[in-house]
C-alpha angles and dihedrals in degrees: 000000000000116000105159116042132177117223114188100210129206104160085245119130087246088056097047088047088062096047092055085050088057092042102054098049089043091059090041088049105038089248145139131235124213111207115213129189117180116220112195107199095201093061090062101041123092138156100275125095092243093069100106085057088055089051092045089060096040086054086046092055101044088057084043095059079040095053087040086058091042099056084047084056095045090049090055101049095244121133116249158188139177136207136188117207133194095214093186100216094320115137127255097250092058108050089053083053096058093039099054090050095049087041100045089229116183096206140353120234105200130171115236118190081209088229111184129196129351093352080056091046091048111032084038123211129258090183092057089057105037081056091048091045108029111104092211126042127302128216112201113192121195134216113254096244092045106129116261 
């Protein structure tokens, strides 16, 4: 049914939970996963001249949760890829979006921490976008200690 499935990736338990799900109907079904982790550069930029290190290990980080998915994949048996993208200030949602078209994705698996009420309006949700904004279907997996 699904053979080609988007993972946004972030190395938190919410994010891992959501790479086992893929891969588990990738292997069930004969499919890939691509693994995606968003890097914002603005986040990383200040005023100060070391900014360009702070980029570089943020950059670091971001292949590192990539190769970490990856491994999970190869362990698995499911077909993989990873990419890093330098998303520039554009929302979450978005960027899954573009990705899934370019991609020809089936269906995005994203983890979602369920947050509900004041903790949702200020911590924000890129869940919530990627299912407003994604043109397939979108699997959200919660945490298991997500509120019902």
């Amino acid at each position: 049914m699904y053979k080609r499935i988007l993972v946004p990736v972030d190395g938190s338990e919410t994010s891992n939970r959501a790479v086992v799900a893929a891969l588990q109907m990738a292997r069930e079904n004969g499919g890939r996963i691509r693994l995606v982790h968003a890097l914002d550069e603005l986040a990383y930029l200040s005023g100060y001249e070391y900014s360009a290190d702070l980029l570089k290990a943020a950059r670091d980080q971001g292949s590192r949760v990539l190769e970490d998915a990856q491994v999970m994949a190869k362990s698995a048996g499911v077909p993989a890829d990873g990419k890093l993208v330098e998303t520039a200030g554009r929302r979450l949602g978005e960027l899954v979006a573009e990705e899934a078209r370019n991609w020809e994705a089936d269906l995005v698996v994203v983890g979602t921490h369920g947050r509900r009420g004041m903790s949702r309006i200020l911590l924000g949700s890129g869940a919530e976008q990627v299912l407003r904004l994604a043109p397939v279907p979108v699997l959200a997996v919660r945490t298991p200690h997500a509120p019902h």
